[in-house]
Z-matrix of the N, CA and C atoms (Angstrom, degrees):
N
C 1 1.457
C 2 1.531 1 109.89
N 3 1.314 2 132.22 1 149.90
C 4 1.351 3 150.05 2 -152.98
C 5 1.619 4 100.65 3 -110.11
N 6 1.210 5 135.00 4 100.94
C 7 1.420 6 138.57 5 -173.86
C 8 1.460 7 101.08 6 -108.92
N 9 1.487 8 107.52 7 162.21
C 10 1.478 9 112.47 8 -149.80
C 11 1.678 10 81.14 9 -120.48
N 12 1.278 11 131.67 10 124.11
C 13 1.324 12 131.83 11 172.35
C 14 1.587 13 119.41 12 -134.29
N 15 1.419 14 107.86 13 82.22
C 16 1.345 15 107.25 14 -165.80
C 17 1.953 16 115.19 15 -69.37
N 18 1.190 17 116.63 16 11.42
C 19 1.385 18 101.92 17 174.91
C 20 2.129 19 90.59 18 -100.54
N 21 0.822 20 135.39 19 -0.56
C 22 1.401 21 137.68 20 146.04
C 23 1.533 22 130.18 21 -68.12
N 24 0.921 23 104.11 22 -10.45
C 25 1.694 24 123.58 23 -169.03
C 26 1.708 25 107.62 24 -99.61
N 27 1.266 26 103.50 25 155.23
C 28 2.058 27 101.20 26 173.59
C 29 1.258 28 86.57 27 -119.54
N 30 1.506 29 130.32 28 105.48
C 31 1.231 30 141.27 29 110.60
C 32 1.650 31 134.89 30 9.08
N 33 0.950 32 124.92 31 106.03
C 34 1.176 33 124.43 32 149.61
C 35 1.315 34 147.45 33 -106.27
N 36 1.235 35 119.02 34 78.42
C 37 1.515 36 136.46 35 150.04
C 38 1.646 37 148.73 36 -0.82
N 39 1.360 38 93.67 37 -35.52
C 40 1.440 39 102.38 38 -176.66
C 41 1.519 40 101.83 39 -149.12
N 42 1.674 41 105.34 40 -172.66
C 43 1.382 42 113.00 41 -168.85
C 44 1.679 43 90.49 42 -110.68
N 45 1.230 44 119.39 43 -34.13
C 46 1.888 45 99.41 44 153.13
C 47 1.504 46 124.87 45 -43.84
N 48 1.578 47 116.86 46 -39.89
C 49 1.243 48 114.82 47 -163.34
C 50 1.718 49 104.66 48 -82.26
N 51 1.379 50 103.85 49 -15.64
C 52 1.747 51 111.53 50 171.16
C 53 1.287 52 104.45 51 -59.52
N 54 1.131 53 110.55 52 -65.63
C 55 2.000 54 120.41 53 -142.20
C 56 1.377 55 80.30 54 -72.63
N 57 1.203 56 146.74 55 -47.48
C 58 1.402 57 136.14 56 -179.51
C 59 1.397 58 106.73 57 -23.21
N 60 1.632 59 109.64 58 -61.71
C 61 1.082 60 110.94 59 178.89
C 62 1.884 61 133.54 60 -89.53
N 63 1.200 62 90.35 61 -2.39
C 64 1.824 63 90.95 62 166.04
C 65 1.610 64 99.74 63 -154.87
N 66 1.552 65 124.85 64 134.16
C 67 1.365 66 147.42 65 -137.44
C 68 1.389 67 66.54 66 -96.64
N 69 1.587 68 119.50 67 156.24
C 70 1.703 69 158.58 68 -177.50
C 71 1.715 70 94.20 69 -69.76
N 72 1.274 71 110.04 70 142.11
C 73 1.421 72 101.90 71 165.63
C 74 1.482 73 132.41 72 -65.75
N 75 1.554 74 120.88 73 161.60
C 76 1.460 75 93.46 74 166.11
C 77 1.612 76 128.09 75 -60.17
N 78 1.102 77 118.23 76 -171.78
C 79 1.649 78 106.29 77 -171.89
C 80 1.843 79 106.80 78 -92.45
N 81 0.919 80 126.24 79 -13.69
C 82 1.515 81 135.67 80 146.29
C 83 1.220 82 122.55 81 -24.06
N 84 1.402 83 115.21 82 -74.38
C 85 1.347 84 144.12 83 151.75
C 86 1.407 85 123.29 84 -50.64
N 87 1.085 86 125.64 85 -63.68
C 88 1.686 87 120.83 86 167.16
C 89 1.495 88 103.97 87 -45.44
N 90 1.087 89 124.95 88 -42.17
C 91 2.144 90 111.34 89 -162.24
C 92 1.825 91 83.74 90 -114.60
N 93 0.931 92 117.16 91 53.01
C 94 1.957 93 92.21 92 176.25
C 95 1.880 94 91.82 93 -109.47
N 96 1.297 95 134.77 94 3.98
C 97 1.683 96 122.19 95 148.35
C 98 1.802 97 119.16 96 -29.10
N 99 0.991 98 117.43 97 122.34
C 100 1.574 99 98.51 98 154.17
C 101 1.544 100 93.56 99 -150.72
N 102 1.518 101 94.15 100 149.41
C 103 1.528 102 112.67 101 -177.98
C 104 1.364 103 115.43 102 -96.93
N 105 1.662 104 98.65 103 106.84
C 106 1.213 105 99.87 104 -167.41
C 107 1.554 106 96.83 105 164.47
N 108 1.313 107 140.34 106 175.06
C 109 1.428 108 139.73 107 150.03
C 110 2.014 109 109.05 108 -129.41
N 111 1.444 110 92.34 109 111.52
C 112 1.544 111 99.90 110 169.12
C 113 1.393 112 118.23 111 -71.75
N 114 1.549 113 114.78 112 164.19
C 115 1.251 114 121.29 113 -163.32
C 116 1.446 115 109.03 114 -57.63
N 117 2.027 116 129.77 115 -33.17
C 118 1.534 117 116.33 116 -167.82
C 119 1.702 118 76.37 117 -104.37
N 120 1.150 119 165.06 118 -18.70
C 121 1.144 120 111.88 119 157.47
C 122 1.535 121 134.85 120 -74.01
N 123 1.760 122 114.26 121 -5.92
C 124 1.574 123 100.67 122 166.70
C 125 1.292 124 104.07 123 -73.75
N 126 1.356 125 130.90 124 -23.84
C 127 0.981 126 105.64 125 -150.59
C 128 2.488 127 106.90 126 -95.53
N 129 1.483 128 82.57 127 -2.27
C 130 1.986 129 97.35 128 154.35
C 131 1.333 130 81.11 129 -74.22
N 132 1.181 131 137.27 130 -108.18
C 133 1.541 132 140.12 131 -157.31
C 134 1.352 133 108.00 132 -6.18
N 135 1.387 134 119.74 133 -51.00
C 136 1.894 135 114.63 134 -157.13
C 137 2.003 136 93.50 135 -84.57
N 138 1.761 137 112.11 136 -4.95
C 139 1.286 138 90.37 137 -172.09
C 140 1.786 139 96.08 138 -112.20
N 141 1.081 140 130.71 139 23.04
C 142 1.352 141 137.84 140 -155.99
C 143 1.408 142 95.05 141 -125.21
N 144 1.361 143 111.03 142 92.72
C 145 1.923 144 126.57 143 -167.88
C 146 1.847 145 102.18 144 -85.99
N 147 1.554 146 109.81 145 -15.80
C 148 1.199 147 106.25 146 -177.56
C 149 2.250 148 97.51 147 -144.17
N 150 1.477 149 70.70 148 131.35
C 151 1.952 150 82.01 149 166.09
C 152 1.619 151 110.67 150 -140.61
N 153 1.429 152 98.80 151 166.87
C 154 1.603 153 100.97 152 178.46
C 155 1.567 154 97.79 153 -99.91
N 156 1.602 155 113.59 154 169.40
C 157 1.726 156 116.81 155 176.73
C 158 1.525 157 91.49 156 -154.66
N 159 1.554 158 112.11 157 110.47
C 160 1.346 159 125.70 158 163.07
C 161 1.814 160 104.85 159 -91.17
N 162 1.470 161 115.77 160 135.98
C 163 0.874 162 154.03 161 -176.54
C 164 1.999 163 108.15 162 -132.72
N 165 1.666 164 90.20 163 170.19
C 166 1.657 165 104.90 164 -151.75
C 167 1.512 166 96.59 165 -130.72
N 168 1.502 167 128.38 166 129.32
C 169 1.127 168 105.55 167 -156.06
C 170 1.835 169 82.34 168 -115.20
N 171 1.639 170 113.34 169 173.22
C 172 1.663 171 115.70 170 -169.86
C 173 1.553 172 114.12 171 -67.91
N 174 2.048 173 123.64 172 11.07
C 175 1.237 174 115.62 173 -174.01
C 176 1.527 175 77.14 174 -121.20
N 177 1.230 176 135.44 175 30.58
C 178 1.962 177 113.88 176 -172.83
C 179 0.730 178 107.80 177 49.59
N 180 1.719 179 146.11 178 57.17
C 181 0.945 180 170.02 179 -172.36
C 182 1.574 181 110.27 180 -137.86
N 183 1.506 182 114.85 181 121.63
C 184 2.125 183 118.60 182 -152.27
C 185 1.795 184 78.36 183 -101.42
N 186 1.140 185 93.05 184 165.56
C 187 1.724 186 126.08 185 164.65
C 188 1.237 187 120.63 186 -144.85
N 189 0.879 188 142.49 187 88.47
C 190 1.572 189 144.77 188 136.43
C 191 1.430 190 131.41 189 -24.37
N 192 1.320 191 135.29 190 101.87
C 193 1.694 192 123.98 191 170.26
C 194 1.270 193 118.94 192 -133.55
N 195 1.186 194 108.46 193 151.14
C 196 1.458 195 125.02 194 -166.94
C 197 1.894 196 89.28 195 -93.58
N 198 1.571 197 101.26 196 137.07
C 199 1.229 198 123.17 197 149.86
C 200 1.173 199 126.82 198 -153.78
N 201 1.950 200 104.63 199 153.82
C 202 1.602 201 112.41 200 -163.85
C 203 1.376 202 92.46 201 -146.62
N 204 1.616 203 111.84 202 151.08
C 205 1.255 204 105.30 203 153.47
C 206 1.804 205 112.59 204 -158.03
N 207 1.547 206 114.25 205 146.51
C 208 1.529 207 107.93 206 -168.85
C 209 1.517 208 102.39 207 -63.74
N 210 1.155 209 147.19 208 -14.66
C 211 1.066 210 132.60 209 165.14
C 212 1.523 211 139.06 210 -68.43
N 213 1.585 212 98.37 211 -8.08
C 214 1.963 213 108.95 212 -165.61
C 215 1.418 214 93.61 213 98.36
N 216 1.255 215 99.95 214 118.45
C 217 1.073 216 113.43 215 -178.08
C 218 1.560 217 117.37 216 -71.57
N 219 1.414 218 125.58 217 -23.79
C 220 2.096 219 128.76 218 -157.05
C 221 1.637 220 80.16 219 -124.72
N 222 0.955 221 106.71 220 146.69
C 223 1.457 222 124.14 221 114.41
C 224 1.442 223 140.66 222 -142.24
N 225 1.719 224 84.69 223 139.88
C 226 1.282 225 111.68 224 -152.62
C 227 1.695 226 103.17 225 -75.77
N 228 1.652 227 126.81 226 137.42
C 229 1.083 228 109.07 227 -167.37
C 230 1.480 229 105.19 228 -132.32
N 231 1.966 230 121.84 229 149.55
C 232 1.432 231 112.84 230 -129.84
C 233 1.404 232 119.76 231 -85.49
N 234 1.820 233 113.53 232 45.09
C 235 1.408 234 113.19 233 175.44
C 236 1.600 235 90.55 234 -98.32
N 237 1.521 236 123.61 235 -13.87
C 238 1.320 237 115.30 236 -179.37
C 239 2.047 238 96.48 237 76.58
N 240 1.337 239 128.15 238 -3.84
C 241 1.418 240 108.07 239 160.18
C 242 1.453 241 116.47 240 -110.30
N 243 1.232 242 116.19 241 -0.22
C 244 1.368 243 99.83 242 -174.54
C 245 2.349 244 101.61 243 -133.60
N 246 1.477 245 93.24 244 146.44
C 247 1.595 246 78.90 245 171.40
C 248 1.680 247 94.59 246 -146.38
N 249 1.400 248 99.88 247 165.74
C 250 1.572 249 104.64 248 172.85
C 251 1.276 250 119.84 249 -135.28
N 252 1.565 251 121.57 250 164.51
C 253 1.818 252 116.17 251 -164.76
C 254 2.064 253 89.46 252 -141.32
N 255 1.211 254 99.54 253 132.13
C 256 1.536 255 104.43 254 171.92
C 257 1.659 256 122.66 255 -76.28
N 258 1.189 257 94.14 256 140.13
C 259 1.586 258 95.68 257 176.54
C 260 1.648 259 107.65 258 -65.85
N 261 1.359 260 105.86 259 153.83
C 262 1.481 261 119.94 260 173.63
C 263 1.530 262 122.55 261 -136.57
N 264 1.229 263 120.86 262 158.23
C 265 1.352 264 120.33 263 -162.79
C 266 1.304 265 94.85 264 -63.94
N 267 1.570 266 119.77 265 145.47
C 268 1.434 267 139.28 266 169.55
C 269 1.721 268 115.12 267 -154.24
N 270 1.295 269 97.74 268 -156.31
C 271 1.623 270 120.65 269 172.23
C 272 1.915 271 113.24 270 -34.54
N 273 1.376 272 124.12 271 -57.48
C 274 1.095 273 159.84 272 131.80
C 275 1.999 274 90.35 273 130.67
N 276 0.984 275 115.85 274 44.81
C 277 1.274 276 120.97 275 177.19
C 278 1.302 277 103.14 276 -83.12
N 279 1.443 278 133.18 277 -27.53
C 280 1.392 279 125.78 278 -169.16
C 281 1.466 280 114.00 279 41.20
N 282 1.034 281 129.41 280 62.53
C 283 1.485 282 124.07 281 164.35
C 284 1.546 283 105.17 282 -78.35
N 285 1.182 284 108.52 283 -77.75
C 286 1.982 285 88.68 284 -179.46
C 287 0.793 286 108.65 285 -40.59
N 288 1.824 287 133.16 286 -54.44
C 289 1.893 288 95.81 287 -156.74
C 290 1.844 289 106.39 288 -84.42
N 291 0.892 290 135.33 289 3.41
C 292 1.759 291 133.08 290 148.82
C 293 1.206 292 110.49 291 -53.11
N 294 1.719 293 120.49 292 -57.03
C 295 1.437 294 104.97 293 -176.06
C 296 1.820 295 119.55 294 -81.54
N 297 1.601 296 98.69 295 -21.60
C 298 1.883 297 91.24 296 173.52
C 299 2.070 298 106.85 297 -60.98
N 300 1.666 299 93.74 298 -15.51
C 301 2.264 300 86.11 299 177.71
C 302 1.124 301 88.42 300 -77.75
N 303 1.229 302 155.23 301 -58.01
C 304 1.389 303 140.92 302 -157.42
C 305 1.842 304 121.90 303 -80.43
N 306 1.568 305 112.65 304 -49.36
C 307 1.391 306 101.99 305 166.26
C 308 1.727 307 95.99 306 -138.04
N 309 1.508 308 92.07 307 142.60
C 310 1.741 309 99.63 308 -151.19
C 311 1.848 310 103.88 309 -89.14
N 312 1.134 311 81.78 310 -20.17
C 313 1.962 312 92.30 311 -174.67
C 314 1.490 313 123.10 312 -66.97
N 315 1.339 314 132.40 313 106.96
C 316 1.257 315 145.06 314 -147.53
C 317 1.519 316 105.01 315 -121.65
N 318 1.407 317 111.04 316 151.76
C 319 1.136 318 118.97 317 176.97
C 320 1.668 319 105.39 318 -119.18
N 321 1.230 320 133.34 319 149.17
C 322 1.405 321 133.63 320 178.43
C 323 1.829 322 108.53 321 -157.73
N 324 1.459 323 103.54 322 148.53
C 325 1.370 324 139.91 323 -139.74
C 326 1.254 325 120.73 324 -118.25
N 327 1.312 326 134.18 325 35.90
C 328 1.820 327 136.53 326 -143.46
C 329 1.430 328 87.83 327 -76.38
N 330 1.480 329 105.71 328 136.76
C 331 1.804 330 113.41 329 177.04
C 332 1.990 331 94.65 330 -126.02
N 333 1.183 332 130.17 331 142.84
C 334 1.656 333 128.33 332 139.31
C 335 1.089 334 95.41 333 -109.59
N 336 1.605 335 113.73 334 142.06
C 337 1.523 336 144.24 335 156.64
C 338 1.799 337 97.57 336 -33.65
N 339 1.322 338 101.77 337 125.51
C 340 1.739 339 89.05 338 152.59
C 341 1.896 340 99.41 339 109.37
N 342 1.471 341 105.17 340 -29.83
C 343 1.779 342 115.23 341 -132.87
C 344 1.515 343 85.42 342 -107.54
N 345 1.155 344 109.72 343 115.84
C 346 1.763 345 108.88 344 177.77
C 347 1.671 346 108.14 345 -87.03
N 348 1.329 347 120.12 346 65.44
C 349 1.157 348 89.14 347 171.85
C 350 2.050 349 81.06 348 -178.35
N 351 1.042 350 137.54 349 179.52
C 352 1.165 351 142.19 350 155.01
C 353 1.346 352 142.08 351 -158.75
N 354 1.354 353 138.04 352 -166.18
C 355 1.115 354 134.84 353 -157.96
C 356 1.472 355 118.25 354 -117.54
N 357 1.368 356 127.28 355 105.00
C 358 1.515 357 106.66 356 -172.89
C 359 1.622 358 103.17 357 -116.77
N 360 1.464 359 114.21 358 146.01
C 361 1.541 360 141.65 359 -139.15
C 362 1.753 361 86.15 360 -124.21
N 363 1.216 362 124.44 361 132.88
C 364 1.613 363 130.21 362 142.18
C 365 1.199 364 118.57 363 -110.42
N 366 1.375 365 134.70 364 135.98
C 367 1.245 366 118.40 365 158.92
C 368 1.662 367 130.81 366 -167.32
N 369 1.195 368 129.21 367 -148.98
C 370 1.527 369 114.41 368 136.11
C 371 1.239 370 130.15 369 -154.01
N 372 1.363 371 105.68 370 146.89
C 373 1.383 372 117.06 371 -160.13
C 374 1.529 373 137.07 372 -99.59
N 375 0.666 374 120.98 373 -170.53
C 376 2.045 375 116.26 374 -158.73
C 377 1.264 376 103.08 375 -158.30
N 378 1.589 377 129.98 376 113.08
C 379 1.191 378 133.88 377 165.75
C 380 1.688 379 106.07 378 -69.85
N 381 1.407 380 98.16 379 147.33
C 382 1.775 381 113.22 380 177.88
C 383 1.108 382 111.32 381 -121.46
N 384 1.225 383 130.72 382 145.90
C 385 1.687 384 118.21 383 153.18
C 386 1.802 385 113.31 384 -109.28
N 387 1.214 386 106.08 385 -37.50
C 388 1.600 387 97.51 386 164.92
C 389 1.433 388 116.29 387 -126.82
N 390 1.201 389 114.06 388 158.93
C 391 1.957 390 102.28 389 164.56
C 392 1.839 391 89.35 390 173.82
N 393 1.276 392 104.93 391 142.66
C 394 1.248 393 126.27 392 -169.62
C 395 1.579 394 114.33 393 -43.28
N 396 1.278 395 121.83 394 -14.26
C 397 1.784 396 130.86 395 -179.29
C 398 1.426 397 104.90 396 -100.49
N 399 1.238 398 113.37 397 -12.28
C 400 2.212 399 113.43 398 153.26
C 401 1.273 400 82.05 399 -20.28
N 402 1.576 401 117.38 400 -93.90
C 403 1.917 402 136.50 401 -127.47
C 404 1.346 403 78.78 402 -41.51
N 405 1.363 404 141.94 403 -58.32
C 406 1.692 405 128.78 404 -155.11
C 407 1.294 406 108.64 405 -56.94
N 408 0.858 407 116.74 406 -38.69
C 409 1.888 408 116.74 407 -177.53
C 410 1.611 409 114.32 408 -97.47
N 411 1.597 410 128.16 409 20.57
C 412 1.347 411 118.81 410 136.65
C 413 1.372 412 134.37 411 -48.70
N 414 1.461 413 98.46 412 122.82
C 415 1.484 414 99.89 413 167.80
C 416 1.455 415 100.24 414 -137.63
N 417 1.728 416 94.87 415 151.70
C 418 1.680 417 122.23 416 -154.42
C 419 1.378 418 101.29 417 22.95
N 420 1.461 419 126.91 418 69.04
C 421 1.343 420 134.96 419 117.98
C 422 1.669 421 91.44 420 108.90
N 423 1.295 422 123.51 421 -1.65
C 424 1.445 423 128.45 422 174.46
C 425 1.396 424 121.62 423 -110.75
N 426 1.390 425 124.86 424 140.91
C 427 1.257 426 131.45 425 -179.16
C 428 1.713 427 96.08 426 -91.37
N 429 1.499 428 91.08 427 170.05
C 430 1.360 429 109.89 428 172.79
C 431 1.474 430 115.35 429 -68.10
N 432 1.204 431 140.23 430 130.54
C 433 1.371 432 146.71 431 146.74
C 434 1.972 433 101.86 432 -30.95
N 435 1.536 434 112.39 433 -67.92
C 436 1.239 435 115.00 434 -173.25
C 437 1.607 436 112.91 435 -125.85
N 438 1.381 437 109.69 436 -177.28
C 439 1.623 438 106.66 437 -165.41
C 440 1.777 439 106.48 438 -162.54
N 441 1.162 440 117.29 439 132.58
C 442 1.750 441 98.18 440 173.54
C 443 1.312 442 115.14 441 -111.85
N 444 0.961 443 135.95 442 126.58
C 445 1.473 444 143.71 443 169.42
C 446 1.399 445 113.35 444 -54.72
N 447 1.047 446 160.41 445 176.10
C 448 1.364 447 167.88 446 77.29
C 449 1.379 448 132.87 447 -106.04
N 450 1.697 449 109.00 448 145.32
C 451 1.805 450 122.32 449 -136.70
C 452 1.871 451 50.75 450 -120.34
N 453 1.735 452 94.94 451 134.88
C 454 1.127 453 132.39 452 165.14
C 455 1.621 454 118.33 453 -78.94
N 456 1.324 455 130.00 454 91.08
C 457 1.345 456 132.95 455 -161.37
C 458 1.748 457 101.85 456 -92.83
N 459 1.502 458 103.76 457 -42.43
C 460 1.616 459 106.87 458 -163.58
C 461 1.538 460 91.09 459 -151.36
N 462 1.319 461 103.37 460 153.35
C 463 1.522 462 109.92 461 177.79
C 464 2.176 463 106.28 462 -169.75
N 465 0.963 464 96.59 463 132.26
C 466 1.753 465 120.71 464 -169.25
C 467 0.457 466 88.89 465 -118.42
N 468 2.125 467 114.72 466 174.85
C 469 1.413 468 145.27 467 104.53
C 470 1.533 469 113.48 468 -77.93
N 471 1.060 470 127.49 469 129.69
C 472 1.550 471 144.80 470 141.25
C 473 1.039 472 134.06 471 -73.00
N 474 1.265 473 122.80 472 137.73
C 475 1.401 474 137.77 473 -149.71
C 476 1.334 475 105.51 474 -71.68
N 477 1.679 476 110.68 475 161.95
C 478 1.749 477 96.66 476 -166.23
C 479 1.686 478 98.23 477 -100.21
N 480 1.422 479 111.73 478 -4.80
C 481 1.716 480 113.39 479 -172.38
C 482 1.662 481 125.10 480 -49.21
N 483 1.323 482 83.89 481 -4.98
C 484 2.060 483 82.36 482 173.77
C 485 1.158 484 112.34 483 -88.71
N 486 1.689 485 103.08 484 -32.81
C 487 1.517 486 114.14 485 -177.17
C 488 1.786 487 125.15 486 -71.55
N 489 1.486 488 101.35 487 -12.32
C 490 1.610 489 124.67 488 -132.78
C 491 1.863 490 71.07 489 -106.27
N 492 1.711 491 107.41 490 -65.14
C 493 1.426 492 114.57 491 -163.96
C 494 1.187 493 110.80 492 -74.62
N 495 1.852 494 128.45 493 -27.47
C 496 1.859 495 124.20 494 164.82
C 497 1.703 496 117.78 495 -56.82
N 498 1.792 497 87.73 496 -30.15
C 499 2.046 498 80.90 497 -171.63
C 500 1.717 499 106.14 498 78.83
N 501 1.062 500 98.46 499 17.52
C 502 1.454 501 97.76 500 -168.74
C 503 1.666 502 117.07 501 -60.36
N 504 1.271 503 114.57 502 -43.75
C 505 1.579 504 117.98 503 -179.69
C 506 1.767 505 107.28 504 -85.57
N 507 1.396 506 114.22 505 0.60
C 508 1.077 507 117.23 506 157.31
C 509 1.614 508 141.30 507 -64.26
N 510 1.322 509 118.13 508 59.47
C 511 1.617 510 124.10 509 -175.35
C 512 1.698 511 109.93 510 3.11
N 513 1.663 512 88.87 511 -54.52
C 514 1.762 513 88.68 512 -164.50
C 515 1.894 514 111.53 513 -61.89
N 516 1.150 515 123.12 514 1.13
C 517 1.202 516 130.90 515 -158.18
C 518 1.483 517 112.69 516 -127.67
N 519 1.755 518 101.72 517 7.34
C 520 1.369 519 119.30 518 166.60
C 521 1.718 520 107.78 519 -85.06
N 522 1.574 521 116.57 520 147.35
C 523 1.093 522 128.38 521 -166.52
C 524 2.216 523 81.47 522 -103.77
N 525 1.412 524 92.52 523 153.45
C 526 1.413 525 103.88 524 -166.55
C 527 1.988 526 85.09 525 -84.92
N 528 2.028 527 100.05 526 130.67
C 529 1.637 528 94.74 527 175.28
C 530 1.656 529 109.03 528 -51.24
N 531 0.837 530 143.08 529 7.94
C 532 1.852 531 108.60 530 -151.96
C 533 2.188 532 82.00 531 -117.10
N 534 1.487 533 92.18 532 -10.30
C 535 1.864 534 79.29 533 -179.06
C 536 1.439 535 89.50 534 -110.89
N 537 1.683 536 127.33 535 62.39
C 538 1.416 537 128.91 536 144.84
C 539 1.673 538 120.98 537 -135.41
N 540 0.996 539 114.96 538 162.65
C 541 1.696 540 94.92 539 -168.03
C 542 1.488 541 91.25 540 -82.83
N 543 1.516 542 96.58 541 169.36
C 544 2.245 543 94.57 542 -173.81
C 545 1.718 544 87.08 543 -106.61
N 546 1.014 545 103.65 544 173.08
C 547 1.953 546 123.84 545 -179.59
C 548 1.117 547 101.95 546 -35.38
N 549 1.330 548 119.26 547 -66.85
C 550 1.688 549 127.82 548 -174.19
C 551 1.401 550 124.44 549 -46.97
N 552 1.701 551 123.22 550 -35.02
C 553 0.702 552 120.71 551 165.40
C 554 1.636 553 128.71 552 -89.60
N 555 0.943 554 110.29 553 -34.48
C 556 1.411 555 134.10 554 139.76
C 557 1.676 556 106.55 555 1.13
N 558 2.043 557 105.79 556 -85.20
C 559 1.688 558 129.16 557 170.29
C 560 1.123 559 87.13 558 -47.56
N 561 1.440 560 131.94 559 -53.67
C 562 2.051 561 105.70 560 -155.49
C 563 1.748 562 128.49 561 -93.14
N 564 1.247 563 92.80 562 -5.71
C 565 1.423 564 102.42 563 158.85
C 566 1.737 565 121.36 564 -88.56
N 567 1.690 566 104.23 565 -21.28
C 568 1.158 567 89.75 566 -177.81
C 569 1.349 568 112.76 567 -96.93
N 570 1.338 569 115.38 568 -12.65
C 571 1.875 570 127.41 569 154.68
C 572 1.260 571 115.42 570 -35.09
N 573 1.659 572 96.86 571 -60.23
C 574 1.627 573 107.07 572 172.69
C 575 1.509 574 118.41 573 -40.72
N 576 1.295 575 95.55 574 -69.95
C 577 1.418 576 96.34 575 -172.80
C 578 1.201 577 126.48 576 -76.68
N 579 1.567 578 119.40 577 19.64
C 580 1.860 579 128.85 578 154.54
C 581 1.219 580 105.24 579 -83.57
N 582 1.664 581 102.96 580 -48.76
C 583 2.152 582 115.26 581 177.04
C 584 1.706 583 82.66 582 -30.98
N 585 1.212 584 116.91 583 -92.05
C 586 1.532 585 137.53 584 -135.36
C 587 1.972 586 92.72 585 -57.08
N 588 1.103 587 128.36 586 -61.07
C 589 1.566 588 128.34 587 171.54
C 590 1.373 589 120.26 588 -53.85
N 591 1.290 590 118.59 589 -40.37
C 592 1.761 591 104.43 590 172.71
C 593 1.506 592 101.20 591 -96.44
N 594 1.871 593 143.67 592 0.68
C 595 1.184 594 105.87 593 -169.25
C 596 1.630 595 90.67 594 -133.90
N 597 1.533 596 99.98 595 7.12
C 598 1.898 597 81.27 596 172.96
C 599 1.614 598 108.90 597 106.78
């Protein structure tokens, strides 16, 4: 077994002790943010059915979540800085939208199948419960209960090299489902192993 022993380890501390080890970007790359969404990146956005949205929870504590939806997931709305995505039935834990009431600034993740490269979103966001751009995000004949807004602060492309070096949209580099555990088991092992840490 592989044990983690950080007084064996060299540490890094600072953002001097980084660049030591990887040279500053070119200046292209360092300032390429702009606040705002241009026409071919909304229009990655209108083809990107699934993105991630990191959120900040009230102990500095991150959250990560996956969202998708068959309808398009954003819409993008026509000041070109701000877009919004409807809530959909899930878990009903609401962890993002608890932490967008407490700190509003969001991070988001636009992926297309296939697309080596993606879209990353800064911003902050605003829970809704009604407002006249619901009707766009009905599906089978129902609007959303809720909806989040987000004021477009920063917005990139990201490099496709994570995607390029996982093989990820590569079939052949898919693990066959039946040798992964499914959701269910997934919750009951990890039940277990809270049982066993909070009760001994």
């Amino acid at each position: 077994m592989t044990t983690w022993e950080p007084d064996q380890a060299e540490l890094v501390t600072s953002e001097e002790e980084l660049r030591e080890v990887v040279e500053p970007p070119v200046p292209a790359i360092a300032a390429k943010g702009i606040a705002g969404i241009d026409a071919l990146s909304r229009a990655f956005i209108d083809a990107a059915r699934l993105f991630f949205i990191a959120t900040t929870g009230p102990d500095g504590s991150l959250d990560l979540s996956p969202r998708g939806d068959e309808t398009g997931s954003v819409l993008v709305f026509d000041d070109n800085r701000t877009l919004a995505f409807a809530d959909r039935n899930g878990n009903r834990r609401l962890d993002s939208f608890r932490n967008v009431l407490r700190h509003p600034r969001v991070g988001m993740l636009f992926v297309v199948p296939g697309v080596d490269h993606a879209l990353r979103v800064n911003g902050r966001a605003t829970i809704v419960r009604s407002a006249p751009f619901f009707a766009e995000f009905a599906a089978r004949g129902l609007e959303p209960a809720l909806a989040v807004v987000v004021e477009v602060e920063e917005l990139f492309v990201h490099c496709g090299r994570a995607f390029l070096r996982s093989g990820v949209w590569d079939p052949a580099t898919w693990p066959e489902p039946e040798t992964l555990p499914t959701s269910g088991q997934l919750l009951k092992s990890q039940l277990a192993a809270a049982h066993f840490v909070y009760n001994g």
